[in-house]
N, C-alpha and C positions, 0 to 999 in steps of 0.2 A: 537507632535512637537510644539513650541514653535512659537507664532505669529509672530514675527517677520522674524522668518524665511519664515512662509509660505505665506506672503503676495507678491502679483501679483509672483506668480510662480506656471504652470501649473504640476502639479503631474501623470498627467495621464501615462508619462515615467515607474511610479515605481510602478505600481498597482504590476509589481510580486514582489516586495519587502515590502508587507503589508500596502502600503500605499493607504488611500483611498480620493475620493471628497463627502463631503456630498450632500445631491441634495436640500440642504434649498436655498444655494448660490455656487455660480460658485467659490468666494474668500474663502468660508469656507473648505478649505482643512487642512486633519489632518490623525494620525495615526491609525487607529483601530485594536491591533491585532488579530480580528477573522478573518481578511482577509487572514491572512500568515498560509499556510501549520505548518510551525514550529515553528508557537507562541504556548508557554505552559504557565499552569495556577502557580504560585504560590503560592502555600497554605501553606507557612510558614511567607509570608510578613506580617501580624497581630500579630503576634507572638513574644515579644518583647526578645531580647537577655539577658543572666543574667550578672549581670555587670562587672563579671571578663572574659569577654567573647569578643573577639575581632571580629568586622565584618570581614568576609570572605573577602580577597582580590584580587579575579578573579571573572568575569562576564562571560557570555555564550551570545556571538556575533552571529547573526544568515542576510547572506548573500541574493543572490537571490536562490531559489528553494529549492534545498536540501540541501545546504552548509552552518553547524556552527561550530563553535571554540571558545577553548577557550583561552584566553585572560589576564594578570596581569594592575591592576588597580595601575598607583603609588599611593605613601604615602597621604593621604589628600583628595582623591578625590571619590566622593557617586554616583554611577549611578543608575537610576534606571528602571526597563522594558521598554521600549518605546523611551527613550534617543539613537539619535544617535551619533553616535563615529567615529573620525579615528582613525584607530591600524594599527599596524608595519605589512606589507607585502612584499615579497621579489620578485623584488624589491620595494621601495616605500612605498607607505601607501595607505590603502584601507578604503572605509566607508561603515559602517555597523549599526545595530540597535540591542540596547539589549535586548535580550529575556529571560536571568535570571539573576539574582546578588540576591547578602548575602547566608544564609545558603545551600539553594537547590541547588546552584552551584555546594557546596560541594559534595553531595548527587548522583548527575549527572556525577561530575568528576571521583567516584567512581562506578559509575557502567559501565563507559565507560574506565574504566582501565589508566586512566589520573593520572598521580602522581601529587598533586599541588607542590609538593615542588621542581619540576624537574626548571632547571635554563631556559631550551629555550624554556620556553613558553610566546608567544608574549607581548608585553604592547602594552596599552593604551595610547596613544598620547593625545588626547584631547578630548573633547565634540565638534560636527562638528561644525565650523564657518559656517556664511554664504557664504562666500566664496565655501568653500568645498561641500557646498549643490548644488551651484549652478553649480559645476563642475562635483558633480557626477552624477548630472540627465541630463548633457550635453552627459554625458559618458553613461549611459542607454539609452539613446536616439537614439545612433545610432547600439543599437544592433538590432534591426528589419533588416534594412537595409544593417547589415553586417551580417547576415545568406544568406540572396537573395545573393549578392556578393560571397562569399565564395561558396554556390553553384554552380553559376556560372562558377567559377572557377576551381572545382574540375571535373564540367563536359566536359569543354574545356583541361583539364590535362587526362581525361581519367579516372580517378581513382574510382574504386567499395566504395564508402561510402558513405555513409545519416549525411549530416549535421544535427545535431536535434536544438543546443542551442548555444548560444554565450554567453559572462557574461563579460563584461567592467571591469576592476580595478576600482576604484573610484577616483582615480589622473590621470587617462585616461594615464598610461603606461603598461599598458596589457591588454589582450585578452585572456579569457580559450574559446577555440571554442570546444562544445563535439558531438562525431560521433561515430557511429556506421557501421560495417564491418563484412562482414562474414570472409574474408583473410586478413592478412598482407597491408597495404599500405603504400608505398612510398612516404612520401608526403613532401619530404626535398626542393621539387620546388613549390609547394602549400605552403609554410610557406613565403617563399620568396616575391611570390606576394602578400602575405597578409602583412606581415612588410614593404611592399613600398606602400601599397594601404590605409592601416591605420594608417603607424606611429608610430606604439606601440610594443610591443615586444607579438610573436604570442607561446601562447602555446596551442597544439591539444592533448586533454582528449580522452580515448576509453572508451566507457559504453554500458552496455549490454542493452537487449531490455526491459528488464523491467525496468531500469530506463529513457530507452526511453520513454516508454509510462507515465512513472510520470512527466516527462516535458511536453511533447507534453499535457498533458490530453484528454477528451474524456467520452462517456457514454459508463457502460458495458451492460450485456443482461440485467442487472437485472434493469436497468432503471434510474440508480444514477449516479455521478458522480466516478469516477475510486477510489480503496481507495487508490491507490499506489499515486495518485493524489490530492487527501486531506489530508488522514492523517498518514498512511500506510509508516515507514520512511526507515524500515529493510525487509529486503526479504530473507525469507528462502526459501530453496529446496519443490517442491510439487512434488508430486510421484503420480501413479496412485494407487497405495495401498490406498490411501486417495477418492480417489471416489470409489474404493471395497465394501470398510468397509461399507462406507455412503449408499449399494446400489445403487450405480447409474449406471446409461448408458454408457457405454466404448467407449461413441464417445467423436474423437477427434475435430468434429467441435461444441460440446455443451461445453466440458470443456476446450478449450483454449480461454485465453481472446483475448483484441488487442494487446499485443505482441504477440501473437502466442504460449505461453508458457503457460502452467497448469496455471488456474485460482488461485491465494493468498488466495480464499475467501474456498478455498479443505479446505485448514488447521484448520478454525476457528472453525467446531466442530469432527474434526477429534477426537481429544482425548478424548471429550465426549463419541462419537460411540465406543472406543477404550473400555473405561472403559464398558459401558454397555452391550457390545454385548461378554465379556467374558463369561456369564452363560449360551450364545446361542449355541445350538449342530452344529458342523457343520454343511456346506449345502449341503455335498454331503449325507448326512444321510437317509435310507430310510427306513420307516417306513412300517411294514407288520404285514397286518389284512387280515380275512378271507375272506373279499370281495375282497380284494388286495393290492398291493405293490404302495406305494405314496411315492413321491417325493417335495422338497424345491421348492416353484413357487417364494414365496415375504417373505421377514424378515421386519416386522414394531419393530426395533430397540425399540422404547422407550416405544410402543402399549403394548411390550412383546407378539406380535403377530406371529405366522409364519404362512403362505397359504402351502396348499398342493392340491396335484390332484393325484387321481391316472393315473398309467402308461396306465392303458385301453383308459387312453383322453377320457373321458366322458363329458367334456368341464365345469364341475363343480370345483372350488376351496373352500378349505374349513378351514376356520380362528380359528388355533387351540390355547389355549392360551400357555405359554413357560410352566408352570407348568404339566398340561395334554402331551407335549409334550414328556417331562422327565419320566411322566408316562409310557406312551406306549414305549420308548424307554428299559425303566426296566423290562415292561414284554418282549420285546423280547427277552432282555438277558438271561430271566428265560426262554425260549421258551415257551412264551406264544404268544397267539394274538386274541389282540381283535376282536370283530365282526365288526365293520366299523367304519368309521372317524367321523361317523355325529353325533355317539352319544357321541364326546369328544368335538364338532366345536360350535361355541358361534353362536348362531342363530341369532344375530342382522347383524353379516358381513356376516353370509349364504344368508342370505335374500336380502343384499344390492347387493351382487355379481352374487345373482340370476338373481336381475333385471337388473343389466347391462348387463349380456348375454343375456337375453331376449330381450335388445331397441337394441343389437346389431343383433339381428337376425332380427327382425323387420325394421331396417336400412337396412340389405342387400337383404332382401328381395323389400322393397322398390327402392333400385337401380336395381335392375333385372327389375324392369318394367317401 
């Protein structure tokens, strides 16, 4: 931001909008964008254009949380990442900050299925006066206190929905307020009180719960901040196939996050497990030697490991490598059968799973007395 603008004016309104206070001075306020969710890098800005080559003429405007767009820059005019803008909003004009301009726009437009050449997509109005700054952080301002309100109000109306977020226009003539509902609601006399209570024209967004939980934010089990909440911008479908594959636990109070929905984080090496766990024999396969018939206990996917026990529960498991496994599998095709597990099982994880039966026996024996 530009000094002038940010001299004697407090910022602390737009911290969700990237903006931050340094802690050298109370006056030294400015924009950093590692603070915004949806600041990206650009790694084409060094990179100089060849001269028959005309700058890209739309920028990628990026809002409060998860809201950007894109944007036509008129004839003449250079923005560049960190410049705030007003642009055409309907109605009105709204302020915002730019998060890419020149070629990567291009780049982005196209992967988001955006035609630049299509006619209604927005302009650019100007670089924000001071004026305009000082109205939109009047305008962030009272969106704290118009979630409490609208609360209030929806529970005085009766009606089944979770205010999660509110988001000001920047010319302070609208309101997106987003909620959440498991049913249908009625809320044609909830818009009412809110257009005579704020003055602005009310529009009410429905969002599902996981992009509730990317507003709200919060910590998951794993001790971080949420990814759907820092960086995490698309949400795909998670299945419980996805924790199968991976071996895990079929509980549904370890794999739902704080929406309640399958954890985002199933996905991240689901198709690793996918690819590797193709050369693994099923797990209902069972394996018969002359000591006896053993069964699938643990698959260490990337170990290339699989545990077996036989069916007698002798309370031994035994770490057979995938190679050996394929072996005995081929002799039984041929009706063959080995003499026992232990002379195919890798003695360093015999050994290791020895001893934990053993401090387990030891442990419960020690509670008996």
């Amino acid at each position: 931001m530009e000094e002038n603008i940010c001299n004697n004016i407090s910022f602390e309104p737009v911290f969700s909008r990237g903006c931050c206070q340094s802690k050298a001075s109370p006056d030294d306020v400015k924009y950093a964008p590692s603070c915004a969710k949806l600041d990206v890098y650009d790694w084409l800005k060094d990179l100089p254009l060849p001269d028959s080559h005309t700058r890209f003429d739309c920028i990628e405007v990026r809002f409060k949380n998860n809201r950007k767009d894109f944007f036509r820059c008129p004839a003449g005019m250079f923005l560049h990442q960190g410049d705030i803008v007003a642009v055409e909003a309907s109605p009105g004009h709204d302020i915002g900050i730019v998060s890419l301009s020149g070629e990567l726009v291009r780049l982005q437009m196209k992967r988001k299925n955006v035609n630049p050449n299509k006619e209604d997509i927005r302009k650019v109005y100007r670089k924000a006066r001071q004026a305009d700054i000082e109205k939109w952080m009047i305008a962030v301002a009272r969106e704290n206190s118009a979630i409490v309100k609208c609360r209030v109000f929806a529970g005085n109306l009766g009606l089944k929905m979770k205010v999660n977020d509110v988001e000001f226009q920047g010319d302070e003539t609208k309101a997106i307020f987003y909620y959440t509902a498991d049913e249908r609601v009625d809320f044609r006399e909830l818009i009412k009180i809110l257009a005579e209570e704020f003055k602005v024209r009310i529009e009410m967004r429905q969002i599902g719960v996981r992009q509730e939980a990317s507003r709200l934010g919060g910590l998951g089990s794993c001790g971080r901040e949420l990814c759907c909440s820092t960086w995490l911008t698309s949400f795909h479908s998670v299945s419980t196939a996805a924790a199968r594959v991976q071996q895990m636990s079929l509980n549904p109070q370890k794999l739902a996050g704080q929406c309640s929905k399958l954890k985002c984080c199933l996905n991240y090496e689901f198709e690793a497990y996918q690819d590797a766990i193709k050369d693994f024999p099923d797990d209902n396969i069972v394996l018969k030697t002359r000591k006896g018939d053993a069964t699938v206990q643990k698959v260490d996917v990337f170990a290339g490991i699989i545990w077996f026990s036989y069916k007698t529960n002798d309370g031994e498991f035994y770490a057979l490598p995938l190679d050996k496994v394929k072996e005995i599998i081929q002799m039984n095709k041929n009706g063959k059968s080995p003499e026992k597990l232990e002379d195919f099982a890798r003695q360093k994880e015999k050994k290791v799973v020895l001893d934990m039966v053993s401090a387990n026996e030891d442990l419960h024996r020690f509670d008996k007395k």
